[in-house]
C-alpha positions in Angstrom: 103.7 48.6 -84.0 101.5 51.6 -83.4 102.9 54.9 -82.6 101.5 57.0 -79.8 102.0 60.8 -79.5 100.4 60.3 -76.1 100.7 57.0 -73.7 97.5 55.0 -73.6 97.5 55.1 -69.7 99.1 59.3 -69.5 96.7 59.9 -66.6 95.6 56.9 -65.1 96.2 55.8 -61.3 96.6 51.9 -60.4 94.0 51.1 -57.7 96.1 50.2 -54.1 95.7 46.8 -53.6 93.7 45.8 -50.6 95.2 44.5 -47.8 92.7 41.9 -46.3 93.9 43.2 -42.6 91.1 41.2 -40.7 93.6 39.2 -38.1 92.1 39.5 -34.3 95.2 40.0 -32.0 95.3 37.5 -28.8 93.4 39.5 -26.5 90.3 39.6 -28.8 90.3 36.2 -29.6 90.1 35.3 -25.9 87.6 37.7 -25.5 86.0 35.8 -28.4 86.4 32.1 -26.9 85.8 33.7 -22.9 82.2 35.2 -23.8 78.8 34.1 -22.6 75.9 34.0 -25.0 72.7 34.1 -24.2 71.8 33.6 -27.5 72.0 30.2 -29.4 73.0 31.3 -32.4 76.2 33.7 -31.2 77.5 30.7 -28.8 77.4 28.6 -32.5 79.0 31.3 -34.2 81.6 31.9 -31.7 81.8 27.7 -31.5 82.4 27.5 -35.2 84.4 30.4 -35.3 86.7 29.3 -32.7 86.7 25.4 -33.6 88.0 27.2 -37.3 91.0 29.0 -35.1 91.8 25.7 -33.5 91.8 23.6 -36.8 94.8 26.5 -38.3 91.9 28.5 -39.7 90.2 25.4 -41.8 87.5 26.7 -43.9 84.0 26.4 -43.9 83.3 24.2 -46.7 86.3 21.8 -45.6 84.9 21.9 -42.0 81.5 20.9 -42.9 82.9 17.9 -44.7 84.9 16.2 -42.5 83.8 12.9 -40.7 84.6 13.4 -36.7 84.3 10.0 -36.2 87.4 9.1 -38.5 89.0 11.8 -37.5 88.6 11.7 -33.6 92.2 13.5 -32.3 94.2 13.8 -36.0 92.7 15.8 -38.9 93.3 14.7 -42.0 91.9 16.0 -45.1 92.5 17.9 -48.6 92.1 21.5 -48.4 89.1 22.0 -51.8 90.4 25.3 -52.4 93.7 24.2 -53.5 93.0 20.2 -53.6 93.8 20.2 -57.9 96.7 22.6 -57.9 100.3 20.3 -57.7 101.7 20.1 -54.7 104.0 18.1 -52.4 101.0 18.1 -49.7 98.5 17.0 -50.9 96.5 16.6 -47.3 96.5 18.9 -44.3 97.4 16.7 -41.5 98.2 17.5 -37.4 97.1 16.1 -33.8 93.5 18.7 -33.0 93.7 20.5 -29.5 92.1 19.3 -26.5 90.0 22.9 -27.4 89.1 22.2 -30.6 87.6 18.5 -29.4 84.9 19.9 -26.9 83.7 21.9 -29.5 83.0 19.2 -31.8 81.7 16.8 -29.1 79.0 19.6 -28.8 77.6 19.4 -32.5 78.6 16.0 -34.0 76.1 14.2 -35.6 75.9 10.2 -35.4 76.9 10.5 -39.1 80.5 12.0 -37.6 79.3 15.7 -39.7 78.9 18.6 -37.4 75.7 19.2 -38.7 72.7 16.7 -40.3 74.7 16.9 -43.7 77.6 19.2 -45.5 75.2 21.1 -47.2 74.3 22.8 -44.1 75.9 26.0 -45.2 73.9 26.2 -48.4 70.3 26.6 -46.2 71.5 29.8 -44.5 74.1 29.1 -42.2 76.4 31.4 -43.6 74.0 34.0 -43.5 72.9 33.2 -39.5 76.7 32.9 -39.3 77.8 36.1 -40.7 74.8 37.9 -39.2 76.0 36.5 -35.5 79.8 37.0 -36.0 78.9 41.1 -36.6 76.8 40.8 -33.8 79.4 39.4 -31.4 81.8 42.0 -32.5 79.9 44.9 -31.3 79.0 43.1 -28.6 82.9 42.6 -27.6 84.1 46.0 -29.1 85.8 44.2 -31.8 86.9 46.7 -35.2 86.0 43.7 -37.9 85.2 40.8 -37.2 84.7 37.7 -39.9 85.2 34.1 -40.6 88.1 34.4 -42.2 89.8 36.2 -39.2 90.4 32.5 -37.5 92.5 31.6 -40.3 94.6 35.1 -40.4 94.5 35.3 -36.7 96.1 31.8 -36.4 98.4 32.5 -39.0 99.4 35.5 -37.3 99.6 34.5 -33.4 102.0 31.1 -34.8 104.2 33.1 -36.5 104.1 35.6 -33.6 105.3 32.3 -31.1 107.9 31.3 -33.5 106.0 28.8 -35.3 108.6 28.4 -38.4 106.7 29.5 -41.9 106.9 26.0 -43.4 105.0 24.3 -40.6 102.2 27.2 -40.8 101.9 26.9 -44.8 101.7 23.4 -44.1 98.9 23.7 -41.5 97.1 26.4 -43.5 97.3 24.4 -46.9 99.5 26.1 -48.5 101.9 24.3 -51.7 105.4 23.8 -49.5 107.9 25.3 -51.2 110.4 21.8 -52.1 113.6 23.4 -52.3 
């Protein structure tokens, strides 16, 4: 043991933790799925942004893998953020909305991708996609907006519905609780 006349840490402040408050509320996310683009590349930001809300906020890297021609109207996949950690659920599985199956009509590929392959995102898409999503916020009057909203924001609004917490952590990918 060491002795200390004086505490190592006599002084110092613990940084606040962050709170990543970036949910949209209802009214802005209609305003998001409502709005008319004249450019291409906003209507495919607010497309992927909103086809993310419909999917219980799916991310990017998981969306840009999935094969729309298997999975026509029931997703099914493993979420690669958590896919090694143990858990009971190991896939993220419910019926898609009517809403989420226009969008993907409009950018399948034959190859049942959205795009020409999954590394889409790697040649600048999430660049053109973070550019356009900042873009459509001021646009809209919208505080923050970014990807990751569609997955707080759907959080958020099912829980808001009385969505119970278990069926949300399910959607979202989230290890169940198995007691």
């Amino acid at each position: 043991y060491i002795p200390y006349k004086v505490f190592p840490w006599y002084g110092y402040k613990m940084p606040e933790t962050q709170v990543r408050d970036v949910w949209l509320t209802t009214v802005e996310v209609a305003k998001i799925r409502d709005a008319s683009f004249k450019q291409k590349n906003r209507r495919l930001a607010r497309d992927i942004f909103m086809l993310s809300y419909y999917l219980g906020g799916i991310n990017m890297g998981d969306m840009l893998k999935i094969d729309f021609n298997v999975c026509r109207k029931r997703i099914v996949y493993k979420r690669s953020k958590t896919e090694h950690r143990e858990k009971v659920n190991k896939y993220v599985e419910f019926d898609m909305p009517d809403e989420a199956l226009e969008i993907i009509d409009r950018y399948k590929q034959p190859n049942g991708l959205l795009f020409k392959s999954s590394n889409q995102r790697d040649n600048g898409f999430h660049q053109v996609l973070d550019y356009n999503m900042k873009r459509i916020a001021a646009e809209l009057g919208i505080k923050r907006l970014i990807f990751y909203s569609a997955r707080k924001s759907f959080a958020q609004h099912a829980l808001d519905i009385g969505v119970e917490q278990s069926t949300i952590d399910f959607i979202l990918g989230h290890k169940l609780d198995t007691k």
